[in-house]
C-alpha positions in Angstrom: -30.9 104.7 89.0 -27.6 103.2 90.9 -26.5 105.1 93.7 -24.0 106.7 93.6 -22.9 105.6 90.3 -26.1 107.5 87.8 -26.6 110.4 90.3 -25.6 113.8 88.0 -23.1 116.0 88.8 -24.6 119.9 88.7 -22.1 122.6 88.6 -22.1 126.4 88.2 -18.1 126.5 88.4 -18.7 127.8 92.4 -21.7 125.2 93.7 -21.6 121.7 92.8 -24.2 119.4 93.7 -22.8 115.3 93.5 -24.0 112.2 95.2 -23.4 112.0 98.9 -20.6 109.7 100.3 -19.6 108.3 103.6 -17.3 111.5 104.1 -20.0 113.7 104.6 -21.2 112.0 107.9 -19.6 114.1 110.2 -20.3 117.6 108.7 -23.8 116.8 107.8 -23.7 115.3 111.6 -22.4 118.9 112.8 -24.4 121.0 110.7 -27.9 119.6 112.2 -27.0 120.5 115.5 -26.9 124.1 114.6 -30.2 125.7 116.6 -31.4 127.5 113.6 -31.8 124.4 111.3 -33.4 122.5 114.3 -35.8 125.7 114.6 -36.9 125.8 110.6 -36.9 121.8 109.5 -38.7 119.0 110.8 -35.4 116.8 111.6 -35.1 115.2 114.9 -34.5 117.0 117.9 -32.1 115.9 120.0 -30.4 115.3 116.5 -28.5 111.8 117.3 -25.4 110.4 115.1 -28.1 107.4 114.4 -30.1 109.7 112.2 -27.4 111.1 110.4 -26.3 107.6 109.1 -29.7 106.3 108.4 -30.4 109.5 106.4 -26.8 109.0 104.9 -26.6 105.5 103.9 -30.7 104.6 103.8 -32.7 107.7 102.6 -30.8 109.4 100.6 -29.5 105.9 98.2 -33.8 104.7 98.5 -34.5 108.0 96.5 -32.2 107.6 93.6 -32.4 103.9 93.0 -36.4 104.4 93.6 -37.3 107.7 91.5 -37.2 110.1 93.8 -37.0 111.8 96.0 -33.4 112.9 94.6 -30.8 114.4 97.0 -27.6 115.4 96.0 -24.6 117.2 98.9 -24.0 120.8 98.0 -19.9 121.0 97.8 -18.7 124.9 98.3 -14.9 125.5 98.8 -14.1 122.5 98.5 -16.0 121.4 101.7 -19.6 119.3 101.9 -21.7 122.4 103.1 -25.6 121.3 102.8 -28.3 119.0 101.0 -30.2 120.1 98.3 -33.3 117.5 96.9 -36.1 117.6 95.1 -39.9 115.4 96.1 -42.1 114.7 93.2 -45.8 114.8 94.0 -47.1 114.0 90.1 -48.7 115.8 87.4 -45.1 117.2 86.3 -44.5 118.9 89.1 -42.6 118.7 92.5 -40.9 120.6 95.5 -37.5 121.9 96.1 -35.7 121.3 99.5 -32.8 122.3 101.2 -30.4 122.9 104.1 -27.0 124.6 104.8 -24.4 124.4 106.9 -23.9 127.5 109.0 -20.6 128.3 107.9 -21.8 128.3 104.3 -24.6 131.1 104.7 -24.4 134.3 103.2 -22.3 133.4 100.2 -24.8 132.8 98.0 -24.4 128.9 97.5 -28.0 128.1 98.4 -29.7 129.9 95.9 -26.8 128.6 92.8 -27.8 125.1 94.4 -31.7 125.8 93.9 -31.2 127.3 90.9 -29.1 124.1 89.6 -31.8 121.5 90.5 -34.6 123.9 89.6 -32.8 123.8 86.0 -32.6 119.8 86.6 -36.1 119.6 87.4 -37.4 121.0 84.1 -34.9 120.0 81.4 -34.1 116.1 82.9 -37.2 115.4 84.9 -39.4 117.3 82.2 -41.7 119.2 85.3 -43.7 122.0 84.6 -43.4 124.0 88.1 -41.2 123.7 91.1 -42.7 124.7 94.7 -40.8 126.2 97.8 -42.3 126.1 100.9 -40.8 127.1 104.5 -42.1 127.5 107.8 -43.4 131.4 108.2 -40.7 133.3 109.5 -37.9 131.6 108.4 -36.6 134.7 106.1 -33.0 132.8 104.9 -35.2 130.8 103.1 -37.8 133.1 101.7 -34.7 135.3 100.5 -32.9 132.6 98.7 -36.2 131.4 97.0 -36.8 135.2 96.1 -33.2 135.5 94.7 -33.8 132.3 92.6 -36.9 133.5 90.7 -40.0 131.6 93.0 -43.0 134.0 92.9 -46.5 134.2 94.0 -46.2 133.8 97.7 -48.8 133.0 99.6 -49.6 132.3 103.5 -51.5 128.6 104.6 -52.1 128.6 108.0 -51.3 125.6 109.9 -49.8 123.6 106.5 -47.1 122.7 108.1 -46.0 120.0 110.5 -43.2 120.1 113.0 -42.7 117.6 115.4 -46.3 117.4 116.3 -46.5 121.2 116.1 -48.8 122.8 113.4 -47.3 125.9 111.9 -48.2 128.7 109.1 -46.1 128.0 106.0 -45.3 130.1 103.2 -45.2 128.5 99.7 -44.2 129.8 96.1 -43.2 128.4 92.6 -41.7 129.0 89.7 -42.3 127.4 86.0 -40.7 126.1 83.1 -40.9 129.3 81.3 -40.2 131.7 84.5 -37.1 133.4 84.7 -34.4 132.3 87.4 -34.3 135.6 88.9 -35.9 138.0 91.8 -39.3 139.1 91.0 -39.4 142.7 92.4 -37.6 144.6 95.4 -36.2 143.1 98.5 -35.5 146.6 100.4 -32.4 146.7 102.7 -32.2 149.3 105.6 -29.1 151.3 105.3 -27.3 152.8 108.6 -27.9 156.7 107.9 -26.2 158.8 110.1 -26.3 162.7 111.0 -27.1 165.6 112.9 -27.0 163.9 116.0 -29.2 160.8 115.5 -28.8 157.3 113.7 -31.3 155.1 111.3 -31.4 152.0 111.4 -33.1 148.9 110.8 -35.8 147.7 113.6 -34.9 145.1 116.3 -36.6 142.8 118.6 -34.5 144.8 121.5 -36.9 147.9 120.8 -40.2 146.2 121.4 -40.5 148.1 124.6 -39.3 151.4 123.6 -42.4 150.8 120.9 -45.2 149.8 123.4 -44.0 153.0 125.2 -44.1 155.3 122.6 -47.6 154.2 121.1 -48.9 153.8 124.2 -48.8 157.7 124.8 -51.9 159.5 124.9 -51.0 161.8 121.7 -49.9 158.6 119.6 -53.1 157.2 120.4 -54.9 160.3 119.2 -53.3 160.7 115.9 -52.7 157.4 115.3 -56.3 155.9 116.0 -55.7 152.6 113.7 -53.0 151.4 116.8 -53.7 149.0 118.8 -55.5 150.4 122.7 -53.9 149.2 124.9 -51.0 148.7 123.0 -49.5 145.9 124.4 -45.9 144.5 124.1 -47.1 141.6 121.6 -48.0 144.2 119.3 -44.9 145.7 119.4 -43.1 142.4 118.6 -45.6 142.3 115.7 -44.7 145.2 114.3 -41.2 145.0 114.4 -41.5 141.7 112.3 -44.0 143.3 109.7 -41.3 145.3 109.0 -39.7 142.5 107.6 -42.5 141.6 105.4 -42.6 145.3 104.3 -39.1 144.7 103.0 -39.1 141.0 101.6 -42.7 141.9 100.3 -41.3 145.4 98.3 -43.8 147.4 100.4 -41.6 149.5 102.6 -38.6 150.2 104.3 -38.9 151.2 108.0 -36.2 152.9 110.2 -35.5 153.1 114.2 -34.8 156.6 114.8 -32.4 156.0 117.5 -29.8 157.8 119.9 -26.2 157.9 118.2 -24.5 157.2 121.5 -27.1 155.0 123.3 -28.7 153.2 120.7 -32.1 153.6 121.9 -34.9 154.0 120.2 -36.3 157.4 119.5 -39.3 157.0 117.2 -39.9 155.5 114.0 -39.6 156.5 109.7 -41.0 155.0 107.3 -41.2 155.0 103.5 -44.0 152.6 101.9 -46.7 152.3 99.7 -43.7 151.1 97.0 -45.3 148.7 95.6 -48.8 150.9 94.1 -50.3 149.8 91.1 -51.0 153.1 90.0 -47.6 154.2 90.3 -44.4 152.7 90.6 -42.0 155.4 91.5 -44.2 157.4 94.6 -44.3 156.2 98.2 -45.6 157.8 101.2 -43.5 158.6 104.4 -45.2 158.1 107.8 -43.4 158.6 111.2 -44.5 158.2 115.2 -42.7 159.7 118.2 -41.0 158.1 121.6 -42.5 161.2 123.8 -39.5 161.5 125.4 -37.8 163.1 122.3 -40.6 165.2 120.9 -39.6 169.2 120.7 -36.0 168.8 120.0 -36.6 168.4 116.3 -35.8 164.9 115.9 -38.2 163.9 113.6 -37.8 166.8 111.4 -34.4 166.1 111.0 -35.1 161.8 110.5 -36.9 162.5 107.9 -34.5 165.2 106.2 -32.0 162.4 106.4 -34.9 159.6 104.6 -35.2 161.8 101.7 -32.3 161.4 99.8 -32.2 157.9 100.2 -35.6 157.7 99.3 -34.7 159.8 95.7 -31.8 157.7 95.5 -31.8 155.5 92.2 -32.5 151.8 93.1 -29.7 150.7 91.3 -27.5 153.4 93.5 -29.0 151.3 96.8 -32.1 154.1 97.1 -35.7 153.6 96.6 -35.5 155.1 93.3 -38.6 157.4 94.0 -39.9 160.9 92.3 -42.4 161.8 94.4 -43.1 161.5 98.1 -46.7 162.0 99.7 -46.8 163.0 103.1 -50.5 163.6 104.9 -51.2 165.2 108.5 -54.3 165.4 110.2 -55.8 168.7 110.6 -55.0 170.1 113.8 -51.8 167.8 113.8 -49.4 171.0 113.7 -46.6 169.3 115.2 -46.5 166.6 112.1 -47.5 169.5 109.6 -44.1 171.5 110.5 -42.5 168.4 109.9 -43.6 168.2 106.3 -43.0 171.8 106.0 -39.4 172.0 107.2 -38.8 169.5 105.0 -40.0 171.4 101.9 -42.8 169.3 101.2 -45.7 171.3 99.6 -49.3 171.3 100.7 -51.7 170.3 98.0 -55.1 169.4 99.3 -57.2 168.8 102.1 -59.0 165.6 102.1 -62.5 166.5 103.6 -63.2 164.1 106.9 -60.4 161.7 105.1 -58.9 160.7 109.2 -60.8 158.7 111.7 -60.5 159.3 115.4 -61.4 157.0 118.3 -64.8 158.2 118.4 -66.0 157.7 115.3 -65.6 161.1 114.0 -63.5 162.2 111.1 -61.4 165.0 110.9 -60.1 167.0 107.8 -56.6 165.3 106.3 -53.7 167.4 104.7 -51.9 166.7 102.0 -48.7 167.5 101.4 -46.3 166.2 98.4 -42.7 166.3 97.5 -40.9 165.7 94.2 -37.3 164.8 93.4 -37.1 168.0 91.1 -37.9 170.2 94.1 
């Protein structure tokens, strides 16, 4: 193919993908020196003008007039604002690639520029599946291929390569015959404030306020499967498992935090969304800061959880019926949680809870449905 004369012009009437000319030097210059791209692509670091023009005016023209790989400048608002491409590695099938200037994120013109070469891929270059692949972590990219219909994600350790660096990558794909849309729930974490205390989502800032709280002795006790010592690196991992939890469709977690201060009080959850049995019952687990135990804090989190956990998915909710809520035996302080909150007790579940020591004792369990 001649460059720039055969490359195809892909439009959506927002996004439009065209060849690249000499025009976009300086923004595509610009946008790989934002710290973010540098973190999550392998491009040169320090990124020099030199690269920008080789990429520009040698790379990018090899690929066309040579086959592939094809690259075409993503054009938003009438402004260059990324590089979308696609690398064919046989049998019918290939990758998708892609970067975007930070000015661009968040309005969607990522995923209509996958989903446009995606399209390309199968009715032009007659592939069978597209792959997506991005460094672990790197959750702008997982959520744009969610949103354009990649599916069965899995985890390779050390697949990727980063300047010299091995990393964990996550890859997916989508076929001919898949659907261009988001295969299950992506859960957001909505503010929810009242009664004197504020949900929201977890941050990196509350590691410590975590390793606190789950370090105390009565944590420990209840909640044998932690970590002990829990150290500050497992506090860091669990505040990003709660990401997973919510890219994955498993979960939604909130801080329980001070209205006023912002600091972090204990931790909600809702999860086990994602059940193969059933589809419309989740499970809500909680843990203490010991600092604001006997002041009814979590009985009151978790009044404030329910509705939003009833609340139709289309609504913004987690579209749930029935909520399961289990306490140890002898845990009376989490049992007149589940009470207050009109949950009923159905069961015990002989020697169902593990403690430290290799004993078991007796688990409650306690249920709540959306028609109670």
């Amino acid at each position: 193919m001649r460059f720039p004369e055969d490359v195809p012009v892909l439009t959506d009437g927002v996004v439009t993908l065209r060849a690249h000319t000499a025009a976009d030097l300086e923004p595509m210059y610009e946008m790989c020196q934002d710290p973010t791209m540098q973190r999550w692509t392998t491009i040169p670091v320090p990124y020099e003008r030199k690269h920008a023009i080789g990429f520009l005016h040698e790379v990018i023209p090899a690929g066309w007039r040579e086959n592939g790989p094809w690259a075409w400048a993503i054009e938003y608002d009438g402004r260059f604002s990324g590089t979308v491409g696609l690398h064919g590695v046989g049998g019918g099938t290939g990758e998708v690639g892609f970067s975007v200037a930070p000015w661009a994120r968040g309005h969607g013109v990522m995923t209509a520029a996958v989903k446009l070469v995606v399209r390309y891929a199968f009715d032009e270059l007659g592939w069978t599946r597209v792959t997506w692949r991005a460094f672990v972590g790197n959750w702008a990219s997982r959520r744009v291929a969610w949103k354009a219909g990649f599916r069965n994600l899995v985890m390779v350790p050390d697949d990727g390569l980063a300047r010299g660096v091995r990393k964990d990558q996550w890859i997916a794909s989508i076929a001919r015959d898949d659907e261009p849309e988001p295969q299950g729930n992506w859960w957001q974490v909505p503010v929810i404030e009242g009664d004197g205390l504020r949900l929201r989502a977890m941050r990196s800032t509350d590691a410590k306020r975590v390793m606190e709280a789950c370090n105390d002795g009565r944590t420990q006790y209840w909640l044998a499967g932690m970590p002990s010592p829990y150290q500050l690196t497992d506090a860091e991992a669990f505040i990003e498992s709660r990401l997973e939890n919510l890219a994955s469709g498993e979960g939604v977690s909130w801080a329980i935090a001070d209205p006023v201060t912002d600091e972090l009080l204990g931790n909600v959850s809702v999860f086990d969304l994602r059940s193969r049995i059933d589809r419309t019952s989740g499970e809500v687990g909680y843990w203490l800061h010991p600092e604001a135990r006997g002041r009814g804090v979590m009985t009151t989190a978790v009044r404030l959880v329910i509705p939003q956990a009833f609340k139709p998915i289309e609504e913004g909710g987690l579209g749930r019926r029935r909520l399961m809520l289990f306490a140890a035996d002898g845990n009376s302080a989490s049992a007149h949680v589940a009470e207050a909150n009109g949950f009923t007790l159905t069961g015990t579940a002989r020697a169902a809870s593990p403690r430290r020591d290799d004993s078991y004792d007796d688990l409650l369990c306690f249920d709540r449905l959306i028609t109670d």
